[in-house]
C-alpha distance (Angstrom), angle and dihedral (degrees) to the residues before:
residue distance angle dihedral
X1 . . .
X2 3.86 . .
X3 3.88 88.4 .
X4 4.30 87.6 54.2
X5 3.77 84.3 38.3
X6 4.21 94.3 54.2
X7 3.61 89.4 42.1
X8 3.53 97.2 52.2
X9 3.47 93.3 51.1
X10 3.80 96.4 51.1
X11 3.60 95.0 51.3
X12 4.12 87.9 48.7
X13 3.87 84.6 57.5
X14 4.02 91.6 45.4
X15 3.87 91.3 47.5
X16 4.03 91.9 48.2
X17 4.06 85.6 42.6
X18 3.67 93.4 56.6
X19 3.84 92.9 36.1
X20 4.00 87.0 61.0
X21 4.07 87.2 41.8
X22 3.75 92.4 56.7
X23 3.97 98.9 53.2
X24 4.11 90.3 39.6
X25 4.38 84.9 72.2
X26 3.96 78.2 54.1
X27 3.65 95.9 50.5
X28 3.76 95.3 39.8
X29 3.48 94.2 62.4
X30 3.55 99.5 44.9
X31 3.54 87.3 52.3
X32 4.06 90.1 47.4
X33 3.64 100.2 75.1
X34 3.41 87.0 70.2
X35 3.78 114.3 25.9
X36 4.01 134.3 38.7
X37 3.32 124.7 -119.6
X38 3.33 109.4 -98.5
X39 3.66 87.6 43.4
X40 3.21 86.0 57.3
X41 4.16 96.5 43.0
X42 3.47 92.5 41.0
X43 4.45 96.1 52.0
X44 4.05 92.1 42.4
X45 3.70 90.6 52.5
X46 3.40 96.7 41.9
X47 4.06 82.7 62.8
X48 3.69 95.2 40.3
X49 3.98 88.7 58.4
X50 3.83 94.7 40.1
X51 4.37 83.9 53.8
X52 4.15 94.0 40.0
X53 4.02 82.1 51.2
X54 3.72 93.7 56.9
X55 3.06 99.8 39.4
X56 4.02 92.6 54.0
X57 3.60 92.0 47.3
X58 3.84 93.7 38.9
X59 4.26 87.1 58.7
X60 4.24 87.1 30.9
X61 3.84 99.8 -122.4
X62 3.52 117.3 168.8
X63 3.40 108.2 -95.5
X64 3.89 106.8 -174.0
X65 3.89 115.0 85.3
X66 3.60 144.4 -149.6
X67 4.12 114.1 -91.6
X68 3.52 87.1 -141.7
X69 3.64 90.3 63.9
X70 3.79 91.5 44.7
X71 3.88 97.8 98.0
X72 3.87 90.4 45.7
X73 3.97 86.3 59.7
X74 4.02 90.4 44.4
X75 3.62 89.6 47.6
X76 3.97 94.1 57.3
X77 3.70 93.6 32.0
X78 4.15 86.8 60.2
X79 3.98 88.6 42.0
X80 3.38 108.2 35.3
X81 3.88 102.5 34.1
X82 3.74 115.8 14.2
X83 3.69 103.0 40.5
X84 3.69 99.9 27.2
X85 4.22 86.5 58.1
X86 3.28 94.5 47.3
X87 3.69 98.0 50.3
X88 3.59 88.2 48.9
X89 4.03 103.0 39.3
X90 3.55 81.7 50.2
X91 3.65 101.9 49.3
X92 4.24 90.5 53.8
X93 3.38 82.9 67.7
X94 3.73 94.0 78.1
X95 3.50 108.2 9.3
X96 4.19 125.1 56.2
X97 3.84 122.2 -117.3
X98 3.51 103.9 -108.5
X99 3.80 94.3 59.7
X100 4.23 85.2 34.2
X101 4.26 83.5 58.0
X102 4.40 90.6 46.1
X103 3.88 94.8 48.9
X104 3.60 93.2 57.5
X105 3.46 97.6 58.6
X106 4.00 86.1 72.5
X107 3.74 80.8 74.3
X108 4.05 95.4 89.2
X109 4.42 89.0 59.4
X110 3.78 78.5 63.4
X111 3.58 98.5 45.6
X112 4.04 100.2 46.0
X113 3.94 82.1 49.5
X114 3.64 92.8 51.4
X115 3.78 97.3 43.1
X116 4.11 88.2 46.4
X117 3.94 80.3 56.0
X118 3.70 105.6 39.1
X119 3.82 104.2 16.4
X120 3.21 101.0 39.7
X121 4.01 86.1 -128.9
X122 3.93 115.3 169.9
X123 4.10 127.2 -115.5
X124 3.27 105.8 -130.2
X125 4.06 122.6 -160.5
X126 4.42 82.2 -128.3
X127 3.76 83.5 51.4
X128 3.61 106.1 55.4
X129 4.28 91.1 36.9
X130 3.65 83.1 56.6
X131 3.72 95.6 51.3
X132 3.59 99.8 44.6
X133 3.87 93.5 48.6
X134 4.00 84.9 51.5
X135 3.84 92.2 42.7
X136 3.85 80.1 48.3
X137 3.71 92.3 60.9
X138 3.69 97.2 41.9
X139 3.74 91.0 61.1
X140 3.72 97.0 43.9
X141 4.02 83.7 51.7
X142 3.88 96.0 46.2
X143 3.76 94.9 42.2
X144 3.61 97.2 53.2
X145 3.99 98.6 40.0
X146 3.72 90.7 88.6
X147 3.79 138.4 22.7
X148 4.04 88.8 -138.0
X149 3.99 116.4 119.9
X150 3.89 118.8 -92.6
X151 4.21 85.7 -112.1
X152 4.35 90.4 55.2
X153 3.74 84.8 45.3
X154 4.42 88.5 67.4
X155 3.77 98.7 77.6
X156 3.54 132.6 137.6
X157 3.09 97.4 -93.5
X158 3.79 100.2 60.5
X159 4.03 89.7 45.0
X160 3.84 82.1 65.8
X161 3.86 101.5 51.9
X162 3.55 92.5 53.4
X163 3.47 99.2 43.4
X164 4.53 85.6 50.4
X165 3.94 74.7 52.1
X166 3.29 94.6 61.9
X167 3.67 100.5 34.8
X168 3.82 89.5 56.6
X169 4.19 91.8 57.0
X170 3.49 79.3 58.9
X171 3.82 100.7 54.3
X172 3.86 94.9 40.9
X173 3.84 85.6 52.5
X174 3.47 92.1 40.5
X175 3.82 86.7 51.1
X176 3.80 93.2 56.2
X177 3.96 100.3 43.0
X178 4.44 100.3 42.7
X179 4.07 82.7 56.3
X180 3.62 100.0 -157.7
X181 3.58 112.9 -150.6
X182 3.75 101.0 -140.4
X183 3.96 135.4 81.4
X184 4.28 111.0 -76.0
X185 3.90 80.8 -123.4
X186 4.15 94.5 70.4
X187 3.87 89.0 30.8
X188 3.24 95.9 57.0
X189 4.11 85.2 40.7
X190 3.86 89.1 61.5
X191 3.52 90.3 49.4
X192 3.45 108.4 62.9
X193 4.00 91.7 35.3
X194 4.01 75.8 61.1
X195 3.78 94.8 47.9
X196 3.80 86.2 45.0
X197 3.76 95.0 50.8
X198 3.86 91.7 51.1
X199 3.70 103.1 45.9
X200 3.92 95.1 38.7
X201 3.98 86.7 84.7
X202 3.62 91.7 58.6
X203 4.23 95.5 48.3
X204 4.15 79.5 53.5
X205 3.73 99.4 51.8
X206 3.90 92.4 47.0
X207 4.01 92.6 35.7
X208 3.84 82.7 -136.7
X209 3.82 87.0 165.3
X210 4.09 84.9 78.3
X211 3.68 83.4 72.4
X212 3.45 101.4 52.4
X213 4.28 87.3 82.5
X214 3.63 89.0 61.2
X215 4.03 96.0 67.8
X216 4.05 127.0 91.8
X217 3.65 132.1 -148.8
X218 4.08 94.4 -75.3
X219 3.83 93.8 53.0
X220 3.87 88.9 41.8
X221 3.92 89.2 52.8
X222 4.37 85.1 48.3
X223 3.56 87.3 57.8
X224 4.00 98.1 46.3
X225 3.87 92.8 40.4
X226 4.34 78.9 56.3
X227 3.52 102.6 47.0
X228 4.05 98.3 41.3
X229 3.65 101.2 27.6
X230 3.51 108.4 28.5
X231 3.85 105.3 21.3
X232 3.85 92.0 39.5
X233 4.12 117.5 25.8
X234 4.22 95.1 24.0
X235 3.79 84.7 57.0
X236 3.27 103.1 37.7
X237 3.97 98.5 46.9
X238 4.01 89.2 47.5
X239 3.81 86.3 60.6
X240 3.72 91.2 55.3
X241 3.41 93.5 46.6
X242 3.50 91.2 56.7
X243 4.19 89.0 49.3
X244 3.97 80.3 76.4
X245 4.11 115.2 16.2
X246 3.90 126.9 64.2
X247 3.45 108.9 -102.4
X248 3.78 97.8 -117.2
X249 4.47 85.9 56.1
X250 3.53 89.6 48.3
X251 3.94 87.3 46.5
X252 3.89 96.1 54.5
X253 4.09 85.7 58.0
X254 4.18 77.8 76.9
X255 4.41 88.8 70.6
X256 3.87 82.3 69.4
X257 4.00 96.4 54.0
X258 3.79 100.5 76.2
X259 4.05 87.6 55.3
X260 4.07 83.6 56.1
X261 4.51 78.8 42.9
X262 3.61 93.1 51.8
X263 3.32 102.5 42.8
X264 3.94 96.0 52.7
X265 3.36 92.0 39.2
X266 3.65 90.7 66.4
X267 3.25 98.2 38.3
X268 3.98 96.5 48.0
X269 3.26 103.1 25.7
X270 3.89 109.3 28.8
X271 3.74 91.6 -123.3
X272 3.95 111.4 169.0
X273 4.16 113.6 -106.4
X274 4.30 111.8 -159.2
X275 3.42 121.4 -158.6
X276 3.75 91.1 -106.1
X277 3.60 94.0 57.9
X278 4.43 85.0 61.6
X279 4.07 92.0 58.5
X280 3.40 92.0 41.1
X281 3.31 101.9 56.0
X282 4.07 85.6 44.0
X283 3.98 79.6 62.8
X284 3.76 84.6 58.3
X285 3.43 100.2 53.6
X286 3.57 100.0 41.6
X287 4.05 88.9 46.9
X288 3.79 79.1 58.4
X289 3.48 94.0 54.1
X290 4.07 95.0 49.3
X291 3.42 87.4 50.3
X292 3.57 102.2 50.6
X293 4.51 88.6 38.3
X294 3.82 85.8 128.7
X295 4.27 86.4 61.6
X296 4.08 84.7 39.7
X297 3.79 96.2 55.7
X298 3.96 94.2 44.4
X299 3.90 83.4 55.3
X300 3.43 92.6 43.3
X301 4.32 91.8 53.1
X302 3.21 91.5 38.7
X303 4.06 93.9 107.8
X304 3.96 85.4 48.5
X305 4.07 90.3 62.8
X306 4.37 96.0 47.3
């Protein structure tokens, strides 16, 4: 019961991680029209690192670190935060959110290959049905989302999404094998006061902060809704998640964030939904489900154990 109990919980904190993950492509490019990238990296993670702080001192953690664990906290701060943004940020230049939000659920094929490699994690029959069914639905989604030719559909921009994809299978493996020996709270603290550090240069060189007069109360609320939500609890819940899951479980929790995507891409930024995009995001979901049968079945005998 404690086991179902701690692995319940951890997926709760992956589902609201990815929940926040999906909307932030919304917010990014809303915020886009009128700030860079790094501007925009470099302001949201300033206000996820201000929150993490309070909160740590606000529940009295200890906040200084080993410097032998220094270079483990660089190491994700440069994966997980400063090059995974900037791919991103970058790619929403070019590409909308709703197809930014179904690209990056390619990210778990990484991950299960990474964790085979470096975890020594298991490929289960279960796992790879539930992948392809969810890769399934991903393509019907993609395909259909615009009327364009496969060739117009290679830009730039999509380049970038799947290479963030694959850059974030490394961090969440990376996250499992350095084995950091402090709370995900001040981990993922250091982390975006390392992102911050390395993309503050780049907000200097471009002045971007001249911009920053130039946005209303709705870009404002993007911004805060990225620092605190997405910088700060999305990160810092996906680390504890990871305390308790196997990196490629916690990884398939990412089929789910283009639903999240979708839906506040519609609602925020009046993107078009087809009918096609509905089943296959139902593909998604149930891939999900396949994958994670072990979770279902504990569920499901649940009654059997009272």
């Amino acid at each position: 019961m404690a086991n179902f109990s701690g692995k319940l919980t951890s997926s709760l904190y992956a589902l609201i991680s990815i929940s926040f993950w999906g909307v932030s492509f919304v917010s990014t490019k809303a915020v886009l029209e009128k700030l860079d990238p790094f501007s925009i990296i470099v302001i949201r993670f300033g206000i996820g690192a201000l929150f993490l702080l309070s909160i740590i001192l606000l529940q009295r953690n200890r906040l200084l670190v080993s410097l032998r664990y220094l270079p483990h906290l660089i190491v994700l701060g440069v994966f997980g935060v400063f090059v995974h943004q900037v791919l991103q940020a970058t790619a929403l230049l070019a590409i909308n959110a709703s197809s930014a939000g179904w690209l990056i659920s390619f990210s778990p094929i990484f991950t299960v290959i990474l964790s085979m490699l470096f975890l020594h994690e298991r490929m289960t029959i279960k796992k790879a049905a539930g992948m392809i069914l969810a890769i399934f639905g991903v393509v019907l989604v993609t395909t259909s989302g615009s009327g364009q030719s496969f060739e117009i559909q290679i830009n730039i921009g999509f380049i970038l999404m799947l290479l963030s994809t694959l850059n974030w299978a490394v961090y969440s493996v990376l996250v499992k094998r350095l084995k950091i020996p402090y709370p995900p709270l001040v981990v993922t603290f250091y982390m975006s006061l390392i992102g911050l550090i390395l993309t503050t240069p780049f907000i200097i060189r471009t002045k971007g902060w001249e911009a920053l007069s130039l946005l209303n109360y709705t870009e404002w609320s993007h911004l805060i809704f990225l620092g605190v939500f997405v910088s700060g609890i999305a990160y810092w819940y996906w680390g504890k998640a990871l305390e308790v899951l196997e990196a490629s479980k916690v990884s398939m929790f990412l089929y789910l964030e283009p639903i999240t995507t979708l839906i506040a891409a519609v609602l925020i930024l009046h993107e078009k939904v087809f009918f096609i995009n509905v089943v296959g995001g139902i593909v998604i979901i149930f891939g999900v489900i396949v994958v994670n049968g072990q979770l279902v079945r504990i569920l499901f005998n649940l009654n059997k154990t009272k």
